[in-house]
C-alpha positions in Angstrom: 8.1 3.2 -2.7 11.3 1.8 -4.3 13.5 4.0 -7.0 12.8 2.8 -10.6 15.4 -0.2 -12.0 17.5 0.7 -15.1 15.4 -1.5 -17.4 12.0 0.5 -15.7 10.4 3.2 -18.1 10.5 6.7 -17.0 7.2 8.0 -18.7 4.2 6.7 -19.5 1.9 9.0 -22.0 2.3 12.2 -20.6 3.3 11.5 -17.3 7.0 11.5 -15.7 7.4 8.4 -13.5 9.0 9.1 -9.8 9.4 5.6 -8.7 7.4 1.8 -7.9 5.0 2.3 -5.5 3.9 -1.8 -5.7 3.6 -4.5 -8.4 1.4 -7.8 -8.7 0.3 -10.1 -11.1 -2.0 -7.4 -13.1 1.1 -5.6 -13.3 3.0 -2.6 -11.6 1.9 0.9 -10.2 4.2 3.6 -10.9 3.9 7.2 -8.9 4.2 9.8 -11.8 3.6 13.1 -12.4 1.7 15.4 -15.0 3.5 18.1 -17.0 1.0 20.4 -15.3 2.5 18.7 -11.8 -0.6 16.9 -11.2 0.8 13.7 -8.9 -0.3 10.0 -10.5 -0.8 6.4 -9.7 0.1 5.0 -13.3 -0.7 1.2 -13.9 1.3 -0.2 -16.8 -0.2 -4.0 -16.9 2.2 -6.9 -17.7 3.6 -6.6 -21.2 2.1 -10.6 -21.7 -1.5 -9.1 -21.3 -1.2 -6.9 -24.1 -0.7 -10.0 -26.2 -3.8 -11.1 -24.9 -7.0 -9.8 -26.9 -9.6 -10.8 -24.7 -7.5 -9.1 -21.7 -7.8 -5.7 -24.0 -11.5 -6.2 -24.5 -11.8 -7.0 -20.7 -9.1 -4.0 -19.5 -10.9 -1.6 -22.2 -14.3 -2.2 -20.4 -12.7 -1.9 -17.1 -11.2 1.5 -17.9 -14.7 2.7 -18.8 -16.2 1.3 -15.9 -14.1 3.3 -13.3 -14.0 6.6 -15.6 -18.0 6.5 -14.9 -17.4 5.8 -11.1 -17.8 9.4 -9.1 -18.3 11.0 -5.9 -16.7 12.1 -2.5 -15.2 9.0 -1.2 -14.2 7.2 -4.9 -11.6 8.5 -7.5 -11.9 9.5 -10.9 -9.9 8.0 -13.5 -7.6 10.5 -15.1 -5.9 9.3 -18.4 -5.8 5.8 -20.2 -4.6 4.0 -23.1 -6.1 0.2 -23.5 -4.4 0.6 -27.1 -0.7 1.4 -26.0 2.0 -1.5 -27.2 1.7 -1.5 -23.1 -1.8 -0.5 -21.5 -1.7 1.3 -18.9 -4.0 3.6 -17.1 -3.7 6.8 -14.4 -5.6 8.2 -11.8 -5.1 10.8 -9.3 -2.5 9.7 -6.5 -4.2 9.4 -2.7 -1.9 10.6 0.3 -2.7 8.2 2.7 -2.2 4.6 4.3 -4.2 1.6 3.7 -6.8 0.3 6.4 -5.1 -2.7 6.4 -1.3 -0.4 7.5 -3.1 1.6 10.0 -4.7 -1.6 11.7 -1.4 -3.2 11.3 0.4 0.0 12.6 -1.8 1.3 15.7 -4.3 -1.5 16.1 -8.1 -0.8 15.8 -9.7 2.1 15.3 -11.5 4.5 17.3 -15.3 4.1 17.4 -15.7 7.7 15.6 -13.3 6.9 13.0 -15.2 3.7 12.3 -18.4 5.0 11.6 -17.1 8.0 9.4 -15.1 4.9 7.7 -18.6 3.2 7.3 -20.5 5.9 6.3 -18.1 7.4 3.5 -17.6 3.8 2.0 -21.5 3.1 2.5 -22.0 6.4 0.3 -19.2 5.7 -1.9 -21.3 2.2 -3.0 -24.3 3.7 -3.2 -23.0 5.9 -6.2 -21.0 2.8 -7.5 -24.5 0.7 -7.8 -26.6 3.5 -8.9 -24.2 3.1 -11.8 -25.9 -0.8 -12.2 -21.9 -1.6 -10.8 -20.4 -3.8 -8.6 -17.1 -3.1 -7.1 -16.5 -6.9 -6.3 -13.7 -6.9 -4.2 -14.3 -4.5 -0.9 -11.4 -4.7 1.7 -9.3 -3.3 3.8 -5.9 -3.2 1.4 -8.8 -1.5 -1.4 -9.9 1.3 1.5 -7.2 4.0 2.1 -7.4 6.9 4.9 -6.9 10.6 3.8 -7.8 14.0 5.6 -10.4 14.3 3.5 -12.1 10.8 4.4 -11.9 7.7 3.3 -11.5 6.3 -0.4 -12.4 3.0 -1.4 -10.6 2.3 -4.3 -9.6 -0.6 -7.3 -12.6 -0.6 -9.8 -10.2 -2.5 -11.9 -12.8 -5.6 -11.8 -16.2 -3.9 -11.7 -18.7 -5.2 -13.6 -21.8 -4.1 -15.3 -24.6 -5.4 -13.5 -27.1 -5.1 -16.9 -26.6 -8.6 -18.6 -23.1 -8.3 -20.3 -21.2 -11.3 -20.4 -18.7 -11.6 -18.3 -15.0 -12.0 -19.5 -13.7 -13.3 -16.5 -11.9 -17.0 -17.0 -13.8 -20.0 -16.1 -13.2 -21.0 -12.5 -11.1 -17.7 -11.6 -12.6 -16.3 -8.8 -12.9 -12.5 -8.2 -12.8 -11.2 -4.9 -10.3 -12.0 -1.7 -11.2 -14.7 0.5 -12.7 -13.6 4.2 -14.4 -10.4 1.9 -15.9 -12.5 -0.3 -20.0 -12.7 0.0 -21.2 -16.4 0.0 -22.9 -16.1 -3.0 -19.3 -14.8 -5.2 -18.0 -17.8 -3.2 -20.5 -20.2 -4.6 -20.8 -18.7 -8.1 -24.3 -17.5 -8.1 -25.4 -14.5 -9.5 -23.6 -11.0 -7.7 -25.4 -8.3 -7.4 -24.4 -4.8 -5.3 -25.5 -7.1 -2.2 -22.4 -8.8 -2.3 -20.4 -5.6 -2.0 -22.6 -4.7 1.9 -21.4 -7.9 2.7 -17.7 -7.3 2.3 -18.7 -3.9 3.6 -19.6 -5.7 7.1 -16.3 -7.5 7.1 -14.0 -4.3 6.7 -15.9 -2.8 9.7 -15.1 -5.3 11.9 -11.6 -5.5 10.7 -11.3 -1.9 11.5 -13.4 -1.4 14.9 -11.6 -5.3 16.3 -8.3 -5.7 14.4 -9.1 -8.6 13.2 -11.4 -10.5 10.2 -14.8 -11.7 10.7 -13.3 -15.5 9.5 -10.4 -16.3 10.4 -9.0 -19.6 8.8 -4.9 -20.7 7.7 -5.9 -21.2 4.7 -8.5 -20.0 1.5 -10.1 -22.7 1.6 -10.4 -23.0 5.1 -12.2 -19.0 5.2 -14.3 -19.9 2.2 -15.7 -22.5 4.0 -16.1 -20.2 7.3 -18.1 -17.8 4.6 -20.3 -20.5 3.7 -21.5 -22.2 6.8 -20.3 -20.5 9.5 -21.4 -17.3 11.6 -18.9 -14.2 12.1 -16.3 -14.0 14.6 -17.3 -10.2 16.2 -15.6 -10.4 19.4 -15.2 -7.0 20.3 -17.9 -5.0 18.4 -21.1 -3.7 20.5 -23.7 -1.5 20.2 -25.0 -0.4 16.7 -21.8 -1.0 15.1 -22.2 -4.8 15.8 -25.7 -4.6 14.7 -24.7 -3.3 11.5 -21.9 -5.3 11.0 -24.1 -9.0 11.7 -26.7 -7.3 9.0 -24.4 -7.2 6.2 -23.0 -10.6 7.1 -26.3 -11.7 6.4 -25.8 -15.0 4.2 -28.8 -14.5 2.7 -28.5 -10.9 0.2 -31.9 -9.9 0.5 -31.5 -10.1 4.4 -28.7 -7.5 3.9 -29.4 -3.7 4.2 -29.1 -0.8 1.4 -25.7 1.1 1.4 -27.9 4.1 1.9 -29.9 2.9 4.7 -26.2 1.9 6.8 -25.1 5.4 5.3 -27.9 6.8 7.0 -27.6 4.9 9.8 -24.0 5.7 10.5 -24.2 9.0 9.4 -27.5 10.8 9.6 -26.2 14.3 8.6 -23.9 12.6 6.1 -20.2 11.6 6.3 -18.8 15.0 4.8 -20.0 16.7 8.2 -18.3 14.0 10.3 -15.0 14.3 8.2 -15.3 18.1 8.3 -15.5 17.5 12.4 -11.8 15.8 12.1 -12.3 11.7 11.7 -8.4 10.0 12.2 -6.8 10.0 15.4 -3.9 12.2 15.8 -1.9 9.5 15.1 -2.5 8.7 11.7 -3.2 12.4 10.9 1.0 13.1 11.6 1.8 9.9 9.5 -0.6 11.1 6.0 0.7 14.8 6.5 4.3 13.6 6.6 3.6 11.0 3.7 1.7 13.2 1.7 4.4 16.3 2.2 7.5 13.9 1.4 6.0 12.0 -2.0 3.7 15.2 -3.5 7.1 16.8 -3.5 9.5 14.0 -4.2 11.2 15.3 -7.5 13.8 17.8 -7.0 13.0 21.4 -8.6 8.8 20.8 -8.8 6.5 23.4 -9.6 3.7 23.6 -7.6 1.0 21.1 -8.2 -2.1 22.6 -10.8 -5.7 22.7 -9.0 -8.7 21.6 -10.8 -9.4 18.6 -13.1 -6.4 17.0 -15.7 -7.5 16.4 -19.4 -7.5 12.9 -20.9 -4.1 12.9 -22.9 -5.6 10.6 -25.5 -9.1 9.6 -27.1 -9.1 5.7 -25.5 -11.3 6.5 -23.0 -15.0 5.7 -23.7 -14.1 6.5 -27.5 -13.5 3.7 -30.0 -9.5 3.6 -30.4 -7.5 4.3 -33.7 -4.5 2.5 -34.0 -1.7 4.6 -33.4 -3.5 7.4 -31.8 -1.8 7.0 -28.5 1.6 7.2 -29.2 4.5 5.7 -29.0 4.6 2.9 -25.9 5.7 3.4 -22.1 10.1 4.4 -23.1 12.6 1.9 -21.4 15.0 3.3 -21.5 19.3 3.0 -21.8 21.2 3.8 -19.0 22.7 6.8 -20.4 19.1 8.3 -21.4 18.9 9.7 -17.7 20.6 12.5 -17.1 21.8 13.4 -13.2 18.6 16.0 -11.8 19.6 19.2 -10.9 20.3 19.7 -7.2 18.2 22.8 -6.2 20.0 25.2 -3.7 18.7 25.1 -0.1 16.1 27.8 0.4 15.5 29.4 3.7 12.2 28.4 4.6 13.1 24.7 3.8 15.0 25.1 6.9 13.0 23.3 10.2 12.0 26.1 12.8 14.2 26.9 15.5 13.5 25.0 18.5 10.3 26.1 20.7 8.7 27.8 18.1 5.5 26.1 16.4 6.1 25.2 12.6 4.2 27.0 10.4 4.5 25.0 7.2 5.9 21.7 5.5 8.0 22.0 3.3 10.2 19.2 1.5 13.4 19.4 -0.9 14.9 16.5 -3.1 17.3 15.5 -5.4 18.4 12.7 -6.9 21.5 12.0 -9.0 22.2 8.8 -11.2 26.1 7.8 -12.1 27.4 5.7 -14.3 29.5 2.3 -13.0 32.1 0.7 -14.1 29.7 -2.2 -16.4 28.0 0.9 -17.9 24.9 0.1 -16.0 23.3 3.1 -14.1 23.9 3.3 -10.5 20.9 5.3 -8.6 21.6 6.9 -5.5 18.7 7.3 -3.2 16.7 10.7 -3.1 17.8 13.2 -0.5 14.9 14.5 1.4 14.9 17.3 3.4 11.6 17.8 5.6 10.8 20.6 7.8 7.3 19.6 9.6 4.8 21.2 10.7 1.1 22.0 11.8 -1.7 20.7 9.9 -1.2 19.7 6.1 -4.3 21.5 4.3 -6.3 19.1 3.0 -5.2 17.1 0.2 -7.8 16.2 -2.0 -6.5 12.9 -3.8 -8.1 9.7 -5.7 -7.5 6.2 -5.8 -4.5 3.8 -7.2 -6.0 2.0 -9.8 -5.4 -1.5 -9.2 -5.9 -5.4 -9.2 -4.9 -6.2 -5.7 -1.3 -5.5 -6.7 -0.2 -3.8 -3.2 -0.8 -7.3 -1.3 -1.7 -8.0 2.1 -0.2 -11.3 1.7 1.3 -13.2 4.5 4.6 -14.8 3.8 4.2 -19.2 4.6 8.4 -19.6 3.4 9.8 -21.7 6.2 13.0 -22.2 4.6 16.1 -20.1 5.4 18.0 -18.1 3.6 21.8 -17.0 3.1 25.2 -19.0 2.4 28.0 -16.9 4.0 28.3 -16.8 7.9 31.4 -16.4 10.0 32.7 -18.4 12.5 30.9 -19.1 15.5 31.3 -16.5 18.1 34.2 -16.8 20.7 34.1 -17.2 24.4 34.9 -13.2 24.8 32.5 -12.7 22.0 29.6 -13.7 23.6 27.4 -11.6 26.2 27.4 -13.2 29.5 23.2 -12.9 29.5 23.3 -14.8 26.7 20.6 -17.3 26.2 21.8 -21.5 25.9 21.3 -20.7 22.1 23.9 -17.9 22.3 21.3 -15.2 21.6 21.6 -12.6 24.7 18.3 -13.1 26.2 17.7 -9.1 26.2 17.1 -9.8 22.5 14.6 -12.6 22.4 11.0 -11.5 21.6 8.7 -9.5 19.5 9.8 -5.6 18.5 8.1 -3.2 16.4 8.4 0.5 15.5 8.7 2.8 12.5 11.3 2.1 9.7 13.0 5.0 7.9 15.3 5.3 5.1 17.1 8.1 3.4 19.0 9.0 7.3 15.4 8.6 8.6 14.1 11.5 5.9 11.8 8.9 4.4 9.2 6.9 6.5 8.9 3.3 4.8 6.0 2.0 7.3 6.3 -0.7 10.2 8.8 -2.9 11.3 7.9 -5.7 13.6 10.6 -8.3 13.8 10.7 -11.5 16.3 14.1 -12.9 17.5 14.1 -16.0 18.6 17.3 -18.9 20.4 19.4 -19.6 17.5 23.1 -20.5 16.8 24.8 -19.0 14.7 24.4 -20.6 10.4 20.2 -20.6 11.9 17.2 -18.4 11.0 17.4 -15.9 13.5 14.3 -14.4 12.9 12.0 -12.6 10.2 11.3 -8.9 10.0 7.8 -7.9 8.5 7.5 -4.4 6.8 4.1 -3.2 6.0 4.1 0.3 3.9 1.9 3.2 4.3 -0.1 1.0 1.2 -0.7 -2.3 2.5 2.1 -3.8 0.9 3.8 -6.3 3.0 7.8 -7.6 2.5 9.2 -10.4 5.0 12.9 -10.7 4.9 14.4 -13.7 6.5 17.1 -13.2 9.2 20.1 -15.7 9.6 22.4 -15.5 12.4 26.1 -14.3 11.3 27.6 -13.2 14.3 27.0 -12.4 18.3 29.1 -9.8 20.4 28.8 -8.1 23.4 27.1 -4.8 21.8 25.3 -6.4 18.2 23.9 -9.0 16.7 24.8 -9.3 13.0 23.0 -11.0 10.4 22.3 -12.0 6.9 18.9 -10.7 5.8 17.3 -12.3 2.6 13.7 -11.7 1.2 11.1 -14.5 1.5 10.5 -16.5 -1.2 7.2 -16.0 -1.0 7.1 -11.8 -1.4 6.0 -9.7 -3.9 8.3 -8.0 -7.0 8.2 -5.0 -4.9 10.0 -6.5 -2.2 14.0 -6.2 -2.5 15.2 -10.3 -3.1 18.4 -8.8 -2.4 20.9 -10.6 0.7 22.0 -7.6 2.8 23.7 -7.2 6.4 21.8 -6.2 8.9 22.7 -5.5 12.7 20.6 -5.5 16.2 21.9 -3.0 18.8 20.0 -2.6 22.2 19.3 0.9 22.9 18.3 1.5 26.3 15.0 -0.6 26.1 14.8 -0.3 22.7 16.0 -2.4 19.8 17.8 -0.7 16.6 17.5 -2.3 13.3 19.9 -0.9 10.1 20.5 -2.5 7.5 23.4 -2.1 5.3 21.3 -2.1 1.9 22.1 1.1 -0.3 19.3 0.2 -2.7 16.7 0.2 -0.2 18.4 3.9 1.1 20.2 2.1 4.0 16.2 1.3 6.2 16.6 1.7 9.9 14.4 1.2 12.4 14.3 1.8 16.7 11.6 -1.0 18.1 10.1 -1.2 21.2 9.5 -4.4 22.8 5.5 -5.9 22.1 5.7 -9.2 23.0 
């Protein structure tokens, strides 16, 4: 999550806005919170769509698609206005990382965590199509992992199943190639068939680590889609079974989501979940994420139980202009006052060592100043966490969204930064060092866990590969993937070699996301016994820092 820009609003409806937690080209998702202290994913769409009547009609009908969408393993919309200057919508916030960050993080899952996954998402479709729905676009960014099972989430391009027209553009394609069924692929008609299918493909990704097609390009998987049978290395037994049934190109071949529910799960997939279904591994990483952004703002209340009221009459009600409000504030720098610092209480302390934490517990603040251009300058939250134990259960929903926390890969070859120092000395230079001047001890593969904020805040995985270069020559890229999927790749340029460091200039790839930070930064590579250290020297990003062990 990155801290909101001066031009960024800070509420939306009724809802105080924390921070970005992604953006794409629907628009941006904002972590908020309800006066009540209810904790919100708030979508504010691009201000260009709202010029756009057929968007509205199309964004209206969404809304009301997703507000009918219920059950254990989906989310309920919580508030939405189709008819704000801005539309924007909120739902309940869900502590936990995508499918596509824990792949990317620990590899595949366990076999038991796979058919919980299978059985929850099964069940989640089966109330989605009882509903004459289609959820469309199934896959691994749209599933996150929480205590309380999984959540398949974005209902942002559902569509009625009963004859409506659609609204979509002629020749935009909805889905995400490799997910797609053949028949979305080949425009025929979609029915909840098509949604098994991708269903199949997000099991494998989960129980192999990797995509059913595989392909460099759309086109390429499209094609795969088409003509060509999965790629299931890896996947035996009943899971493989299940998985080549809903790859089935043909969608009558394809089972029921309540027959693979059933299959997967004969008791159901509450009973499984109830058991414990994430390795221990991933349950530390969404009791830490979910402690540290439930109670980012400094001075919080505790959170309200129970359901949050619509704050205006846009949902599934015909709109009256000017009954929303006034539009999503953006505001002046001097309309933020500095928050109030909360004094250190004594069980926000961390337990003394040998003794078993009893509780998690988190403190922040965050002040705003004033430079010398008038603009505001934020300094980064200060987070104090004291872990422990178990984090009850934390029953969360979905972020509503049109794919706008990407998966996508980064294809910029180019590098990036102008100013480098001279080349390195004689003395300067480690004597292992490689012909390129690179020590060899730092050529290869790393990855680890990236932390901001003096390593308060986890920020997701770091995997970086050095490679022989001189110095003025692309050292390298580093590719963070945050507990949500989203995916930033910052270009590395040699600056400087020494005995203890390597120094560079980091850039972000052209080809990243507005969430990413385009900002040039300095970063430096120290060996630490077998270890690599990353930091960075980049105060907006809270300074990120990361200790890597080598992978490859």
């Amino acid at each position: 999550m990155r801290p909101l820009e001066v031009d960024e609003p800070t509420e939306v409806g009724p809802y105080r806005l924390l921070g970005r937690l992604g953006s794409g080209g629907m628009g941006r998702v904002y972590l908020g919170r309800s006066a009540g202290g209810r904790t919100v994913a708030v979508k504010i769409v691009h201000p260009h769509f709202a010029l756009d009547e057929e968007f509205r009609t199309r964004f209206r009908r969404e809304v009301e698609a997703a507000r009918r969408v219920g059950g254990a393993w989906t989310a309920p919309v919580l508030d939405a206005d189709p008819e704000a200057a801005v539309p924007w919508v909120a739902t309940a916030y869900a502590a936990g990382p995508s499918l596509t960050a824990a792949v990317a993080d620990g590899g595949p899952l366990p076999t038991h965590t796979v058919r919980v996954l299978g059985a929850g998402l099964a069940e989640a479709l089966t109330a989605v199509h009882d509903l004459s729905l289609v959820h469309r676009d199934v896959k691994p960014s749209n599933v996150l992992l929480t205590l309380d099972g999984p959540l398949l989430i974005d209902f942002g391009i559902a569509r009625a199943t009963d004859g409506t027209a659609s609204l979509t553009s002629t020749g935009v394609s909805i889905g995400s190639p490799g997910y797609m069924s053949p028949e979305q692929i080949l425009g025929k008609g979609v029915t909840g068939a098509a949604d098994v299918f991708s269903l199949g493909a997000v099991l494998a990704f989960a129980a192999t680590g990797e995509a059913p097609f595989r392909g460099d390009s759309s086109a390429a998987l499209l094609y795969k889609v088409v003509h060509e049978e999965p790629e299931l290395d890896g996947l035996d037994g009943e899971l493989r079974e299940l998985a080549e049934a809903c790859l089935a190109k043909e969608p009558g071949q394809r089972p029921t989501p309540g027959e693979l529910a059933r299959r997967l799960a004969p008791e159901g997939a509450a009973r499984l979940v109830a058991g414990g279904w994430l390795p221990g591994a991933l349950v530390e990483q969404v009791s830490r994420g979910a402690v540290q952004l439930l109670n980012l703002e400094a001075g919080q209340r505790e959170a309200a139980s129970g359901p949050v009221g619509f704050s205006s009459p846009s949902v599934g009600q015909a709109p009256t202009a000017g009954a929303f409000g006034p539009p999503p504030a953006m505001p002046t720098p001097r309309e933020a006052p500095p928050a109030a610092v909360p004094e250190p209480r004594p069980q926000d302390t961390a337990p003394p060592p040998g003794r078993r934490p009893g509780r998690l517990s988190v403190s922040v603040a965050a002040t705003s100043a004033p430079e010398s251009d008038g603009r505001g300058r934020r300094l980064s939250c200060t987070v104090a966490l004291a872990v422990a134990g178990a984090l009850a259960a934390v029953t969360v929903g979905s972020v509503f969204v049109l794919d706008l926390l990407p998966d996508g890969r980064d294809n910029d070859t180019s590098g990036s930064g102008s100013a480098y120092s001279p080349a390195p000395s004689a003395g300067e230079t480690a004597g292992d060092s490689s012909p390129s001047g690179v020590p060899a001890r730092y050529l290869g593969t790393w990855q680890g866990q990236g932390t901001a904020l003096d390593g308060k805040l986890p920020i997701g995985t770091f995997r970086l590969t050095v490679r022989r270069a001189g110095v003025g020559d692309e050292l390298g890229r580093l590719t963070q993937t945050d507990q949500f999927g989203g995916v930033c790749v910052d270009v590395l340029t040699l600056k400087q070699v020494t005995d203890k460091q390597l120094v560079a200039t980091s850039v972000g790839a052209k080809t990243n996301h507005s969430g990413c930070n385009p900002a040039a930064t300095t970063v430096r590579l120290t060996p630490v016994g077998d270890d690599l250290v990353y930091e960075s020297d980049s105060a907006d990003s809270g300074n990120p820092r990361a200790r890597m062990s080598k992978v490859e």
